[in-house]
C-alpha positions, 0 to 999 in steps of 0.5 A, spaced: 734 406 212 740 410 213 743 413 207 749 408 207 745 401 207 740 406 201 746 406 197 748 399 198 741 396 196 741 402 191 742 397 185 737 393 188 732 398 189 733 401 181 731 394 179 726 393 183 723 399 180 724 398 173 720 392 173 714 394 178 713 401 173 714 397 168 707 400 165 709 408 167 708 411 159 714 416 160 721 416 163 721 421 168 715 417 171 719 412 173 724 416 176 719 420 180 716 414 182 724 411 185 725 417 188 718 416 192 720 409 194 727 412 196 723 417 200 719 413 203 725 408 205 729 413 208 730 414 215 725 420 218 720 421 223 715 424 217 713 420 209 709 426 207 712 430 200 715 436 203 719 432 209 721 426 203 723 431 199 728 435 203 731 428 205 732 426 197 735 434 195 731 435 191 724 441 189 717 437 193 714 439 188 717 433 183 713 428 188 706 433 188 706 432 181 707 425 180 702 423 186 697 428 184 698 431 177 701 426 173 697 421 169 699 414 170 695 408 173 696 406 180 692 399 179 697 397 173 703 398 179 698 394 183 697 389 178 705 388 176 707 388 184 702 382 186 704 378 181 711 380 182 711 378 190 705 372 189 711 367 189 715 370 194 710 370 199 707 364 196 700 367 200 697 361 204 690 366 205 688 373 202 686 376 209 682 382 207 681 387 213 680 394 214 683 400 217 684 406 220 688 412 219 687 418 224 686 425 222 686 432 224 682 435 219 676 434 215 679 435 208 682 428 207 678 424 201 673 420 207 675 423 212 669 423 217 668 420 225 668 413 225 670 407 229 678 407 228 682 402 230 688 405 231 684 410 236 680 404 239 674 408 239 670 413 234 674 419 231 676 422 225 679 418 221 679 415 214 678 408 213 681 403 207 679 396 205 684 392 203 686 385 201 692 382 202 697 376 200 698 373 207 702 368 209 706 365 216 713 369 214 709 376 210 704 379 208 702 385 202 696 389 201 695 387 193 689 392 193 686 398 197 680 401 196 678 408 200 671 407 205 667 413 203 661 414 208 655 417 207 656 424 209 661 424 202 656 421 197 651 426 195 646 421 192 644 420 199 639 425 202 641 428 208 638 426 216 637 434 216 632 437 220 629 441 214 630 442 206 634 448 207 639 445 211 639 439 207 641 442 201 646 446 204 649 439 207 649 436 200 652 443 197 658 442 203 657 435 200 658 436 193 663 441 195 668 437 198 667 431 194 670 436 189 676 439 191 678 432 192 676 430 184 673 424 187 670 421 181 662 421 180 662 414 180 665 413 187 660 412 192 659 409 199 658 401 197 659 398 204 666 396 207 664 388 205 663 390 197 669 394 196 673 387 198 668 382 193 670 388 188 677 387 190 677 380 189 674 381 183 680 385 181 686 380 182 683 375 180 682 379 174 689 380 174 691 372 174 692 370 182 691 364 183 686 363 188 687 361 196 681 362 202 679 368 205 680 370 211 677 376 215 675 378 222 668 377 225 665 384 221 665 380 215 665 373 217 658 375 221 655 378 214 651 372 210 651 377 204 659 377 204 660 369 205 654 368 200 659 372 195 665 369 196 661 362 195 657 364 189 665 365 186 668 359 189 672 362 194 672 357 200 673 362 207 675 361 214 672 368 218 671 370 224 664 370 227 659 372 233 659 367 239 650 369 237 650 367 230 646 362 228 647 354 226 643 348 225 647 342 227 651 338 222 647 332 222 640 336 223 635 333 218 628 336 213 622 333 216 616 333 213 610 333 216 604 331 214 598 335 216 592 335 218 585 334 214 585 343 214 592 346 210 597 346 205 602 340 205 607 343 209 615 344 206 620 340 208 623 344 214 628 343 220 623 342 227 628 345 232 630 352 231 637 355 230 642 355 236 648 359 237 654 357 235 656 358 242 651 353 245 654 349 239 660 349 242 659 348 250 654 343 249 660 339 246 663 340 253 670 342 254 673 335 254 671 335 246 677 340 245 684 338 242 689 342 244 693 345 237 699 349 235 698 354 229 705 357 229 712 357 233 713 364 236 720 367 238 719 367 246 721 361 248 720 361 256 720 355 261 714 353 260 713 353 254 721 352 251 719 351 244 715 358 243 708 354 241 703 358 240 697 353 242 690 353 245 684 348 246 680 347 239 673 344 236 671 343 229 664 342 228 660 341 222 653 345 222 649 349 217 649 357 218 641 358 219 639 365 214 632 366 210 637 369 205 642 363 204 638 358 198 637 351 200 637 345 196 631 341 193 630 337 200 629 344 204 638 342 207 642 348 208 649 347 206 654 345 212 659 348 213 666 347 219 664 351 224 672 352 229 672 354 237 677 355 241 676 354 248 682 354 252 683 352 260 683 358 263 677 361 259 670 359 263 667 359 256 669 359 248 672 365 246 673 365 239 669 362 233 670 362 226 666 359 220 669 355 214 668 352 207 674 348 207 673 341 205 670 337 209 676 332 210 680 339 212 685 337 218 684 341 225 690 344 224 689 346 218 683 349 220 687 353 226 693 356 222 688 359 217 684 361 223 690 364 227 693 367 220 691 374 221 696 376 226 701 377 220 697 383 217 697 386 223 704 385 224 706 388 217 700 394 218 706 396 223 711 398 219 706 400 213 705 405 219 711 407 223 716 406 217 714 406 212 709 411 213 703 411 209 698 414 214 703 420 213 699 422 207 697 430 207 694 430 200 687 432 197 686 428 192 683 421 192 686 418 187 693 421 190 691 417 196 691 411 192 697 412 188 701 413 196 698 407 199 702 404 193 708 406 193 708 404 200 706 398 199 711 397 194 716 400 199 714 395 203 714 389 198 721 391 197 724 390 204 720 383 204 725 381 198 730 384 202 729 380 208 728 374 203 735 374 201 739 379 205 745 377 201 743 377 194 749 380 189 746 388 187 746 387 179 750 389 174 
């Protein structure tokens, strides 16, 4: 914003804050954290303290303090902005996904080289899981959690050549994790447990619940879709075209043996397939073409902007040992979504879902195609708002930046809302 529109929505903002930091002990830890969202809304190339600061008028070290110094709970902000913006974006979905923040140094908390998405390829990077209120029109990360690699946690041994240089790793290792005051308790959990803990978080907070989406590098993960069952969280997840299925209407037989051997289990007799072959043994005439929204470029050929493609909704039964049976020795069904379009020669995209059985094709596809949006908000967390600009050392700091930016953004969602609500008096 410019420092005319920042004056304008100033009284909004002020609001806004007073609710959101409703939970802060002191005063001035209210004011210091408008002032962080007034630095981080304001127009300029950098959203690191120093260069804030200097557009704010005031010492950088009033905003180092509260991000790093300061005593209160970021995950108290995080619990009074999920709440406060639930019924505003009124969330179809939580899509819980991870990204990457490329880095320079090797200081930051997590730092390490690493697939990012931003670079497109392994680079040194953070990584940060994150959960989000998702919905056609908005999105909100309603919690973040840092990704620590193994090269951060000194409770795993080193792949070291040698015990001298193993321990010297983990020296290094002990060393770094303390200039950064990464709590003992912090270790290196897998990207797909920092999302059931965060899950966990918000429905501890009150959130209602709605399904999960996510990208095939947690819909691939049985050990992920188990969790979100065992909570009674339904999901639609991507998937590997490999992953393997039994089809819905696949029987247990039970065979009897002959005069040698113990009476066989009930079982399937035909092995697993693909998801893929699934999908192309239904043949392309199977598909219905579905629209999942209504995009902004209409053209001749399509003068409504439909987003559409050619889908398929199948039942089948994901095929693991670690998935339990049911007394007859049947795997639990589940829908199985494809999408096959007439240019593509084969199927291009799967997902899996535990939505009802009776759940419409079109349900299926929105919820399927909903990710798009955090995608869309990730660039604004980045480009304008941003949260990768973080220079830091602390880890607790990083978590306090990523929410005063997610609450920046939060506020100019409200804005685009309501445009024209009146400032309070």
């Amino acid at each position: 914003m410019t420092p005319d529109q920042m004056i304008e929505v100033l009284p909004r903002l002020e609001e806004f804050a007073a609710e959101v930091f409703t939970d802060l002990a002191r005063a001035d830890q209210r004011d210091k954290g408008m002032l962080y969202l007034r630095g981080l809304m304001t127009d300029g190339k950098r959203k690191s303290m120093q260069p804030m600061a200097e557009r704010l008028g005031i010492d950088h070290q009033r905003l180092q303090q509260f991000i790093t110094s300061s005593t209160w709970n970021y995950t108290e902000v995080r619990r009074v902005l999920a709440l406060r913006m639930f019924d505003v974006i009124n969330p179809e979905a939580y899509a819980v996904d991870d990204v990457g923040f490329p880095k320079d140094g090797t200081a930051s908390p997590g730092v390490a080289p690493q697939y990012c998405g931003a670079l497109g390829k392994i680079g040194n990077c953070q990584v940060a899981v994150s959960v989000q209120l998702v919905t056609d029109h908005a999105s909100m990360a309603a919690n973040w959690r840092l990704f620590l690699p193994e090269c951060w946690d000194d409770h795993i041994p080193p792949k070291a050549g040698d015990e001298q240089q193993a321990q010297e790793m983990l020296t290094r290792t002990r060393t770094q994790r303390e200039h950064c005051k990464i709590p003992d308790a912090v270790r290196h959990p897998t990207k797909h447990q920092l999302a059931i803990d965060q899950l966990d978080q918000i429905t501890g907070w009150g959130l209602p619940a709605r399904p999960i989406v996510a990208d095939s590098a947690y819909g691939d993960s049985t050990a992920f879709r188990i969790a979100l069952s065992t909570r009674c969280l339904p999901y639609v997840l991507a998937a590997n075209a490999e992953l393997s299925v039994q089809p819905g209407h696949a029987v247990t037989v039970n065979i009897c043996p002959g005069s040698r051997g113990p009476w066989p289990k009930p079982h399937y007799p035909d092995k697993p397939q693909s998801v893929k072959a699934l999908a192309v043994e239904a043949g392309r005439q199977a598909f219905t073409e579905t629209c999942w929204r209504t995009g902004t470029r209409a053209t001749g050929h399509n003068p409504t902007a439909a987003m559409a493609g050619k889908f398929l909704a199948l039942r089948v039964r994901p095929a693991n040992k670690a998935i339990s049976h049911g007394s007859d020795r049947t795997l639990p069904a589940e829908w199985l979504l494809a999408q096959w379009d007439d240019d593509a020669p084969e199927p291009s995209n799967y997902w899996l879902s535990t939505l009802p059985p009776d759940t419409d094709l079109p349900t299926l596809v929105r919820l399927a195609k909903i990710r798009w949006r955090i995608e869309h908000d990730y660039r604004e967390l980045k480009h304008g708002l941003g949260i990768d600009h973080f220079e830091g050392r602390s880890y607790t700091g990083w978590h306090r930046h990523v929410t005063l930016a997610t609450a920046a953004q939060a506020f100019c969602t409200l804005l685009r809302s309501d445009p024209k609500a009146p400032a309070p008096a």
